[in-house]
N, C-alpha and C positions, 0 to 999 in steps of 0.2 A: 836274648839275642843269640842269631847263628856265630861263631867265629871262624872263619875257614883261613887256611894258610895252604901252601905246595912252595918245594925247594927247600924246606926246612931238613934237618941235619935224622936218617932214618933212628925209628924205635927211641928217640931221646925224652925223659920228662922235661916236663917244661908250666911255668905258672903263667895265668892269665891275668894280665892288670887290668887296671884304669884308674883314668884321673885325667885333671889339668894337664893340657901341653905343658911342656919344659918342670916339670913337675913329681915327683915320689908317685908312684902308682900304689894302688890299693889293692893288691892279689883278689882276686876273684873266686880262682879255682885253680887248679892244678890238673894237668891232662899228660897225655902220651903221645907222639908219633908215631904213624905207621909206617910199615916198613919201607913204603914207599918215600916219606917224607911228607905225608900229607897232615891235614892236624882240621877235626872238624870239630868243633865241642858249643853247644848250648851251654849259654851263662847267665844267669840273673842279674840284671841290672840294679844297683843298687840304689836303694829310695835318695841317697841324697844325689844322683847324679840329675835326676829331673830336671830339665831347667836350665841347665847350665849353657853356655854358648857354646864352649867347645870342649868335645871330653874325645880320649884319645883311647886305644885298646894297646897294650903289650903283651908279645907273647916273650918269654924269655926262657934261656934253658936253666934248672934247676943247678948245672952240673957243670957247667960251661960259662964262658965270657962272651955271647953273643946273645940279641934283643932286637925282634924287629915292631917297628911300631905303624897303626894305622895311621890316615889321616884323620884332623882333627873334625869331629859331627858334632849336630846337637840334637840330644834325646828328648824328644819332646811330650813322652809321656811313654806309660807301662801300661800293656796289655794283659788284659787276667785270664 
């Protein structure tokens, strides 16, 4: 899946989660901001998210005390 963010903190690393709302996310990938603040990165969804009613995306900084999170979707199947 695409993950797109804008307003984020410029050139900063940052990891990709998911998981259950209210829940320990599962890092995904790890990415970088550009210098604008922008952050667009393709992630492989994970086999066990399938299914689920509601799974959530985090972006958070590597380096830093801030995390913003998507709202809660459900994946309802993987594209090959």
């Amino acid at each position: 899946m695409t993950v797109s963010a804008k307003g984020l903190p410029a050139d900063t690393g940052v990891v990709i989660g998911g998981g259950a709302p209210r829940t320990a996310y599962e890092v995904l990938q790890q990415a970088r901001t550009s210098a604008d603040g922008t952050l667009q990165a393709t992630v492989r969804v994970p086999d066990w998210s399938t299914g689920q009613e509601r799974f959530v995306l985090t972006v958070a900084a590597e380096e830093a005390e801030w995390k913003v999170r998507s709202a809660p979707f459900q994946i309802t199947g993987t594209k090959l």
